[in-house]
C-alpha positions in Angstrom: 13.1 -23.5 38.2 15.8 -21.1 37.6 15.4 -21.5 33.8 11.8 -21.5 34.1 11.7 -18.0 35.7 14.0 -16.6 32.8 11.4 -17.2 30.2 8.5 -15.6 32.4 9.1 -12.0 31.0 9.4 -12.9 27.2 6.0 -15.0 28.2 3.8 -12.0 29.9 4.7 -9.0 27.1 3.9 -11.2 24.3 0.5 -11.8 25.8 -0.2 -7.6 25.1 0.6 -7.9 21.2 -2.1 -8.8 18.9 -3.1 -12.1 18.7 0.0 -12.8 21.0 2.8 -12.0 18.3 5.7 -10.3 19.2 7.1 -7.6 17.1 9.5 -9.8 15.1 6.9 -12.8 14.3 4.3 -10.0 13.1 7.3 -8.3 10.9 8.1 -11.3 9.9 4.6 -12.3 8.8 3.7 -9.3 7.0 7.7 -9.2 5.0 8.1 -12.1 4.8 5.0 -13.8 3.4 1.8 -11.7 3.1 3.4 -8.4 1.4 5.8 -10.7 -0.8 3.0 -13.0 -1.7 0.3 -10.2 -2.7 3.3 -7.8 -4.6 4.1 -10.9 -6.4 1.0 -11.5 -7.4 -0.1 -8.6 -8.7 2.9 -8.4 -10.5 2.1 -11.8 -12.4 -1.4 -10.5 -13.1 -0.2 -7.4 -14.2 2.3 -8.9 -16.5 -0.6 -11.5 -18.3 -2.5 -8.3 -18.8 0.2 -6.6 -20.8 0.6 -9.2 -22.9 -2.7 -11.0 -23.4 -3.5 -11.2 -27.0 -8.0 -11.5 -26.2 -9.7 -14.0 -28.6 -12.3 -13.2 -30.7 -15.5 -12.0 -28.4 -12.9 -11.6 -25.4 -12.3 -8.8 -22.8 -9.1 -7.1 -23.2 -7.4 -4.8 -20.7 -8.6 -1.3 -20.4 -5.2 1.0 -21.0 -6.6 2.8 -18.0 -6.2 -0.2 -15.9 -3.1 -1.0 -17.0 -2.1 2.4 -15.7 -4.1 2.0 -12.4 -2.3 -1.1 -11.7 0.8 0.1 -13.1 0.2 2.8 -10.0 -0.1 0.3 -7.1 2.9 -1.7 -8.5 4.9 1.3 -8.0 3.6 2.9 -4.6 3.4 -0.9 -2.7 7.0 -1.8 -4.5 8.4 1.5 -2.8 6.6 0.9 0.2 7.6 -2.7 0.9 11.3 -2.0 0.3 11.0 0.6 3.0 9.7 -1.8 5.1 12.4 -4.1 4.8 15.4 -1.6 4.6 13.9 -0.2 8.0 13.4 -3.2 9.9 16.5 -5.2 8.5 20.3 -4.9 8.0 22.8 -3.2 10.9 21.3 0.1 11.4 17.7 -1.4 11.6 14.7 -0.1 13.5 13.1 -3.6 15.2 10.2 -1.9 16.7 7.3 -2.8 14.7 3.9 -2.2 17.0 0.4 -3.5 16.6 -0.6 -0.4 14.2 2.2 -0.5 12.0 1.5 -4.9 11.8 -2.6 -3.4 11.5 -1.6 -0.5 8.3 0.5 -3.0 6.6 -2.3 -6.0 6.6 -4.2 -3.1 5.3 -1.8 -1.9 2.5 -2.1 -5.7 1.8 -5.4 -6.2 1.3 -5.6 -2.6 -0.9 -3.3 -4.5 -3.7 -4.9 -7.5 -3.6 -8.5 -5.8 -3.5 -7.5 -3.4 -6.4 -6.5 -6.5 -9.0 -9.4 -8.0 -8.2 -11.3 -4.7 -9.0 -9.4 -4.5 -12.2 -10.3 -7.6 -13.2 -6.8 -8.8 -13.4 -7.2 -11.6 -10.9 -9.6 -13.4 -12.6 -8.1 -12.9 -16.1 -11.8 -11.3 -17.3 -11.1 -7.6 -17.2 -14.2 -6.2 -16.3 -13.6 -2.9 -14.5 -15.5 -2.4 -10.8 -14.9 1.1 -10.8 -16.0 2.0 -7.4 -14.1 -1.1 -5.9 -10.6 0.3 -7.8 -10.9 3.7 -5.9 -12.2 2.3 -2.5 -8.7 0.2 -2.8 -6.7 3.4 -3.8 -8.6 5.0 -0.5 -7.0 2.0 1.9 -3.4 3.1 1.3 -4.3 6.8 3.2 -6.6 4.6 5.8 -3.4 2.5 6.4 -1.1 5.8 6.5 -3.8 7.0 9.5 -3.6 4.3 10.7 -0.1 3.3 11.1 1.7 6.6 11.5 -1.0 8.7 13.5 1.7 10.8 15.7 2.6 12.3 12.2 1.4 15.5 11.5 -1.3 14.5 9.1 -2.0 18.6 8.1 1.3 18.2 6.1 1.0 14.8 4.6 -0.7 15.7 1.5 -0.9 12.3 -0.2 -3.7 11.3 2.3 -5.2 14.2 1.7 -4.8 14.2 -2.0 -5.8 10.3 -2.7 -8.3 10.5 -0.1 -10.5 12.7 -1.6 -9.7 11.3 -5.0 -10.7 7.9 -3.7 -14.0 9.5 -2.2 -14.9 11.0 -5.7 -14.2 8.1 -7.9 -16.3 6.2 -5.6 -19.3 8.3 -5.1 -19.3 9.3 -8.8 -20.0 5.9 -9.7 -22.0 4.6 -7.0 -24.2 7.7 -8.0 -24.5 7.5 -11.6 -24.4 3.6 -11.8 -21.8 3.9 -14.8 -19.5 0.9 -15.4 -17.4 2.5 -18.6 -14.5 4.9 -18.4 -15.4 8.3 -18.2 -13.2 11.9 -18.4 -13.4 12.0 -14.6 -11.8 8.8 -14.0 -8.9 10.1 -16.6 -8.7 12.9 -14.8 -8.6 11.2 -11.1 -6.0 8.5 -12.8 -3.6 11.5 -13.4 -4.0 13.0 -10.6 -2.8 9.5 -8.5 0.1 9.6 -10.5 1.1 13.0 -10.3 1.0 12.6 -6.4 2.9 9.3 -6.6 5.5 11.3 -8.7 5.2 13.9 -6.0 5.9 11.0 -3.1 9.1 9.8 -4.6 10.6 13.0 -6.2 9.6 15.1 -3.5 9.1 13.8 0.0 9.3 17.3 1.5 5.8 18.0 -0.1 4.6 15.4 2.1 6.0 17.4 5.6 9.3 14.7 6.0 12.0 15.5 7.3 15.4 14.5 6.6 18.5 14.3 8.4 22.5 14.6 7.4 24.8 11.8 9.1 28.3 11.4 8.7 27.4 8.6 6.1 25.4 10.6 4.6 21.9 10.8 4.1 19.3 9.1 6.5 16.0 9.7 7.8 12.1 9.3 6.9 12.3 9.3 2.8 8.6 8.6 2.2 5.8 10.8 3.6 4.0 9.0 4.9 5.7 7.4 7.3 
């Protein structure tokens, strides 16, 4: 009895999480398998695109998708490292709520949605132009949605691939255009130069950062 009543409480607050995880089993889901397992991925797809050599009649990578996915590669690399430094080691933060375990299934299914947009997935290369942006808008929907108490006004990478995202998509949805045009060079750059902005310059982004006595520590990325 005695050692029945000692489990009780862990029993009753897991039943509140979603799909009765606690914080550690959805971490550990979402670093240890689903983020690792889609990064790698991509990373394998992105690597046979680089160096396929297309027979004759054959599909071969667009340099702008190369780019593109070169661009996710970077941003959910960065991202997933912060995940892990934060949650893991001595000085590690192991709360990890519903909407942080929601934003990251999210940023999961915007990598995996993108190579399949690219074309990389399947190893054909054809270009869905409007489903590359809508993945490049999930990273800001998974910013909302996992750090809402931030001040959003500040955090101009949602604001900045947000909109980008929303023009990309309604440009070719309107025009029904599958080739690369000057506005998709133009929005390409303009994802990168924020990206460049997100790990240069995290103060564009409204994030603070603090001074221990071991030196720098705080929120590096902005938006988080």
């Amino acid at each position: 009895m005695a050692e029945n009543r000692g489990t009780q409480p862990s029993r009753s607050s897991g039943s509140s999480d979603l799909i009765t995880l606690d914080p550690q089993v959805r971490y550990r889901v979402v670093a240890g398998l689903l983020y690792p397992a889609a990064l790698g991925a991509a990373i394998v797809w992105w690597v046979q695109a680089m160096t396929r050599r297309p027979m004759s009649g054959e599909l071969a990578p667009l340099l702008w998708s190369l780019w593109f996915g070169g661009w996710f590669l970077i941003y959910h690399g960065v991202w997933y490292i912060h995940l892990v430094s934060e949650h893991e080691g001595p000085s590690a933060n192991l709360a990890y709520p519903v909407r942080r375990f929601v934003a990251d299934l999210v940023d999961v299914s915007a990598i995996l949605c993108a190579f399949v947009a690219l074309g990389f997935a399947s190893g054909q290369y054809r270009v869905f132009l409007p489903g590359v942006y809508a993945a490049a808008g999930l990273i800001p929907l998974a910013a909302l949605i996992g750090r809402s108490h931030r001040r959003l006004g500040n955090t101009a990478l949602m604001a900045i691939a947000g909109l980008a995202s929303l023009v990309g998509v309604g440009s070719h949805l309107a025009a029904g255009a599958d080739g690369i045009t000057s506005l998709d060079v133009t929005l390409l750059r303009e994802f990168w130069l924020v990206l460049v902005a997100y790990l240069v310059v995290p103060s564009v982004f409204g994030t603070k950062i603090g001074r221990t006595s071991r030196g720098f520590r705080g929120e590096i990325y902005g938006v988080e």
